[in-house]
C-alpha positions, -999 to 999 in steps of 0.1 A, spaced: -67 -687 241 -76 -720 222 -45 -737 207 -67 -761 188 -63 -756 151 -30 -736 155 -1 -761 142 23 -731 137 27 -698 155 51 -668 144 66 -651 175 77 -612 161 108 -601 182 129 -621 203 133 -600 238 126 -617 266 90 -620 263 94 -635 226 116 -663 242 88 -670 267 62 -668 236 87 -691 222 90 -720 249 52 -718 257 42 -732 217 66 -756 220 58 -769 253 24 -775 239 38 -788 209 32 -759 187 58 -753 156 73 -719 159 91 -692 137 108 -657 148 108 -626 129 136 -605 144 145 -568 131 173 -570 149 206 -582 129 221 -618 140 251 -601 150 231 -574 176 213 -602 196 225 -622 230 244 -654 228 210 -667 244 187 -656 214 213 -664 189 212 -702 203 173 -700 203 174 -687 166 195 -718 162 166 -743 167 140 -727 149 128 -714 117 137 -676 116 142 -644 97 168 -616 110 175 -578 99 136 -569 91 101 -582 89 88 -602 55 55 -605 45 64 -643 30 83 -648 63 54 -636 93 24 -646 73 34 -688 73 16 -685 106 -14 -698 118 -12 -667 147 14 -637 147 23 -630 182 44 -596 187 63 -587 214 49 -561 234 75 -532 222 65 -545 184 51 -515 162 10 -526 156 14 -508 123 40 -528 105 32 -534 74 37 -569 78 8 -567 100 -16 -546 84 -10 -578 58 -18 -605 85 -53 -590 94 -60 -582 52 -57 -625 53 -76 -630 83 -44 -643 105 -49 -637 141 -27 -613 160 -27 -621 200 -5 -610 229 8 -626 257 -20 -617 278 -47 -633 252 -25 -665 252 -27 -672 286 -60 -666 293 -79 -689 306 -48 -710 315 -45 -695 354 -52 -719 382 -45 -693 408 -59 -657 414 -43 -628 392 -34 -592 405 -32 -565 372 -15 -534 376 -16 -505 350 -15 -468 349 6 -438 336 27 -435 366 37 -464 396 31 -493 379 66 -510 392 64 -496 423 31 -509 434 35 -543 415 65 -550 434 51 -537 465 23 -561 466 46 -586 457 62 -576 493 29 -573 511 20 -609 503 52 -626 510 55 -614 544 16 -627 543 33 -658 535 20 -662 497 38 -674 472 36 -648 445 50 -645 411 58 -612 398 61 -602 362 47 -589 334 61 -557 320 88 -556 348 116 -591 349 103 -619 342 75 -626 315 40 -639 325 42 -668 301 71 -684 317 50 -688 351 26 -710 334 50 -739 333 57 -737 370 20 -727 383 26 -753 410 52 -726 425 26 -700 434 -5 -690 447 -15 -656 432 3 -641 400 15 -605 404 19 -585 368 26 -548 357 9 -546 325 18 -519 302 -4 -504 275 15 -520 244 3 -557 264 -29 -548 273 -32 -535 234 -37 -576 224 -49 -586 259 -81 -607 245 -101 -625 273 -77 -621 294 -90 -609 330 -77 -602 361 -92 -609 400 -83 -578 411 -74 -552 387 -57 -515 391 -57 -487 371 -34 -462 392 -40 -433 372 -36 -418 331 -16 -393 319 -8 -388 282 21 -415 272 31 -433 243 15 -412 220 37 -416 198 25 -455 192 -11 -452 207 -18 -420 183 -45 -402 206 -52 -402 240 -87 -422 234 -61 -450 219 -41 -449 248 -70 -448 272 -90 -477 253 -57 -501 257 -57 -494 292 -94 -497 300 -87 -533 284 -76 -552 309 -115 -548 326 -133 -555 294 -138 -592 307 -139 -587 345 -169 -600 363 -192 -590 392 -169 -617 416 -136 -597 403 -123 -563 415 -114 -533 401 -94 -509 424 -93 -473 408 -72 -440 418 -102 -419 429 -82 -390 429 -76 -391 390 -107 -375 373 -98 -392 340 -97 -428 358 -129 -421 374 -143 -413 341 -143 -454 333 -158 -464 362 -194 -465 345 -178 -491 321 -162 -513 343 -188 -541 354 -163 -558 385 -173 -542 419 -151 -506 422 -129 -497 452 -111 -464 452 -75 -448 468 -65 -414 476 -71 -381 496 -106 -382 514 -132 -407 530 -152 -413 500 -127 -438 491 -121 -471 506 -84 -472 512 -79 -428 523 -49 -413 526 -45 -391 568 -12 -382 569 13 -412 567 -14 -433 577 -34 -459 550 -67 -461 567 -90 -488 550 -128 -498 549 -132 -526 525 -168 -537 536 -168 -576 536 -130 -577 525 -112 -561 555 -100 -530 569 -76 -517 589 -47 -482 601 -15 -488 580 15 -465 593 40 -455 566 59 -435 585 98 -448 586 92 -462 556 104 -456 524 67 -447 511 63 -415 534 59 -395 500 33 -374 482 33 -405 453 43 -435 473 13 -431 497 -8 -433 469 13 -464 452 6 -475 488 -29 -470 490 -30 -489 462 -15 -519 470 -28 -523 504 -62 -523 489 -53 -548 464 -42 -576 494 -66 -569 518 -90 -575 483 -68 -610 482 -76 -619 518 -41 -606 535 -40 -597 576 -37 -567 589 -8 -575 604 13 -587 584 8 -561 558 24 -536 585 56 -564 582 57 -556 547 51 -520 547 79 -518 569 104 -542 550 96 -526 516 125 -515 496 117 -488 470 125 -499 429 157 -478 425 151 -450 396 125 -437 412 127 -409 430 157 -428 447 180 -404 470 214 -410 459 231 -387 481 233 -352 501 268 -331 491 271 -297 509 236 -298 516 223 -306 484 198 -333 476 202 -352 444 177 -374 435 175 -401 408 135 -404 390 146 -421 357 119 -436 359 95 -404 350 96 -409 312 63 -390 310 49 -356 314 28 -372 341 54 -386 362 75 -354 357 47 -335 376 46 -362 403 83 -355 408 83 -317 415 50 -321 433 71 -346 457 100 -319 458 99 -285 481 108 -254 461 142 -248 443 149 -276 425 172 -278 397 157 -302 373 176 -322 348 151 -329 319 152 -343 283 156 -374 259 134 -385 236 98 -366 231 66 -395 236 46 -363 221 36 -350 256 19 -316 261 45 -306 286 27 -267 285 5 -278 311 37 -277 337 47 -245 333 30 -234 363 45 -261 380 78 -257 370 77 -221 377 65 -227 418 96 -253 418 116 -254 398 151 -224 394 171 -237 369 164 -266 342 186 -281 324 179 -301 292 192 -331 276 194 -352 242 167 -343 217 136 -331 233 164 -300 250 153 -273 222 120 -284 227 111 -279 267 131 -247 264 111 -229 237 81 -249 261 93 -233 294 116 -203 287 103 -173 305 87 -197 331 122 -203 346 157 -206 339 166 -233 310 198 -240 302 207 -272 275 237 -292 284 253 -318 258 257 -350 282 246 -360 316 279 -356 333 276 -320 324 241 -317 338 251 -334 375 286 -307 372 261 -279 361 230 -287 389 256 -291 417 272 -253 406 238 -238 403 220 -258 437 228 -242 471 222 -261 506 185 -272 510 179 -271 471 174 -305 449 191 -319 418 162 -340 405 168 -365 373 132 -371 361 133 -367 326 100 -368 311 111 -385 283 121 -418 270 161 -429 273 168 -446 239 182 -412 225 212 -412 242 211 -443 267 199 -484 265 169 -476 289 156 -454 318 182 -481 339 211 -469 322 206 -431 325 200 -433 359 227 -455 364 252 -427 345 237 -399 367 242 -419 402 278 -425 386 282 -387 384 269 -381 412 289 -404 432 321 -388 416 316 -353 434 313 -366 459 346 -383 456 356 -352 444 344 -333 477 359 -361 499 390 -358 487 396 -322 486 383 -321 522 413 -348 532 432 -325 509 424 -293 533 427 -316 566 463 -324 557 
């Protein structure tokens, strides 16, 4: 984006990336103002001395306030409904992202990666897959650390490496990616987006300025992705089951025909990525650094030395047979289904938070093949049991220390007590971190709990 004309900038919420929007205006010597909802008293010693230097507003959103700006940039978890806003584009005030700030601004190839479902996993997998292909990445965006905080140190990388949610790509701009992935789309965030045409529009953005040198890597196996492809204009390369696509699944085995790129048999076995969604997350990724130019061979070096994001489908432990698996991470009805499909029969699922106004009805077919016993959390519990009693048992349980007590009572040896919500956290938890922190915590006190009444019985 051109800075020329703005002399002052309003930066609405103050998370991490409103500190980065922060220090890139006045790096360039751009006067800035925050808006915060949050009260001074709720925010990090670090924003509060920020807040300090700067003209700013906390507790709520003021029309006098936000509209002093010559731009309003939100943060990407900012409401595009605020009132405050609707005002801004009554006067004619721009509204821009991140993403529509720094465009234009990279001097080094940029990797995009979006979708429903596997977004962290296969951002920071490519982030692997390059360093052992001795790049330099950066890896941001939606996940850690902000993409406007690399522009000050572009001299530290050679190819930028970002997750871009939907609420980002929402006031993305011109901003365009080398290689661009969209991984897959399932309804989420409904409940900002509105429809699924919203949700899928914001998405779609992050090819609307792609050219025929670009890339655009789709999951072939989605039939909604593959609906876009006539609208993207970048050369399309696919991932999934079958040879019509250029990086197809066999097995454990990536096998990859990039004609003019590269190609190459990628062994996942002893990985952590042997699993119905991590070989497509890895698929994905593969195809998106042999895109960049990476050898074969070291891509097998990172294969191997990948360490899966924790909160996603993460293992925590085996007691008295029993699996128990942490997939936090699944905050959607999408990535619900991807965590039964990755689970054999007789799984006791923990499910519930806050609704994203899913259509969780389309699982119950699902849930019945897999699932024996559900037990539901926080708000959405009444809910997925009108949604799925009669399809199996549902139980609700108040907390998640219950649920872990509950599932381990009701599981027997070769069953699973799978975590993967389908919801979002903020009902009863900070984020998707937090809960699956709480039920690794619970988990890991049976297990105490069965270690010591086994020392208990050896005595």
């Amino acid at each position: 984006m051109e800075l020329a004309g703005i002399q002052k900038a309003v930066v609405i919420g103050l998370g991490m990336s409103g500190m980065a929007a922060v220090r890139f205006f006045r790096d360039r010597g751009v006067e800035v103002a925050v808006s915060e909802y949050r009260p001074l008293a709720a925010l990090a010693g670090e924003e509060r001395a920020m807040l300090r230097e700067l003209a700013h507003e906390t507790g709520g959103h003021s029309e006098q306030f936000v509209l002093q700006g010559d731009c309003i940039v939100p943060s990407p978890g900012v409401p595009l409904d605020l009132p405050v806003l609707a005002a801004a584009r009554r006067t004619g005030i721009p509204i821009v992202g991140e993403l529509a700030l720094a465009a234009g601004m990279f001097s080094v190839p940029v990797i995009g990666v979006t979708g429903s479902n596997g977004k962290t996993t296969v951002t920071s997998l490519i982030g692997t897959l390059l360093r052992s292909c001795g790049f330099r990445p950066f890896v941001g965006g939606n996940i850690g650390n902000p993409l406007l905080s690399a522009l000050t140190r572009m001299d530290e990388y050679d190819v930028l490496v970002l997750e871009l949610s939907s609420f980002q790509l929402d006031l993305a701009g011109e901003f365009r990616p080398d290689i661009g992935l969209l991984l897959n789309l399932t309804p989420d965030h409904l409940d900002r987006h509105g429809s699924m045409e919203a949700y899928v529009r914001a998405k779609m953005g992050m090819f609307n300025h792609q050219e025929m040198h670009d890339c655009a890597i789709l999951g072939g196996d989605d039939p909604l992705v593959m609906e876009q492809a006539g609208d993207i204009r970048a050369p399309v390369a696919t991932f999934g089951q079958g040879d019509r696509h250029q990086a197809r699944i066999v097995g454990d085995e990536i096998r990859v025909d990039l004609p003019g790129r590269g190609h190459g048999w990628f062994s996942l076995s002893g990985t952590g990525l042997a699993s119905p969604v991590n070989r497509l997350n890895a698929a994905a990724a593969i195809l998106a650094v042999i895109s960049l130019g990476a050898q074969e061979r070291c891509v097998a070096d990172g294969l191997q030395a990948f360490v899966p994001v924790e909160h996603r489908m993460t293992r925590v432990a085996e007691i008295q047979g029993v699996a128990f698996i942490n997939d936090s991470k699944a905050t959607n009805v999408g990535a619900l289904a991807a965590a039964l499909k990755s689970c054999p029969p007789g799984v006791i699922l923990i499910a519930g938070g806050r609704d994203k106004q899913g259509d969780f009805s389309g699982l119950r077919q699902l849930v019945r093949e897999r699932v024996t016993h559900m037990l539901c959390i926080g708000e959405a519990a009444t809910m997925l049991e009108e949604v799925f009693g009669g399809w199996t048992r549902v139980e609700k349980v108040g907390d998640m220390q219950r649920a872990v007590t509950r599932g381990a009572a009701l599981a027997e040896p070769g069953q699973t007590v799978l975590l993967a919500p389908g919801c979002a956290s903020f009902d009863m938890f900070a984020d998707y971190k937090q809960r699956g922190r709480v039920f690794t915590a619970a988990v890991h006190a049976l297990m105490d709990m069965e270690n010591t009444e086994y020392t208990e019985k050896s005595n």
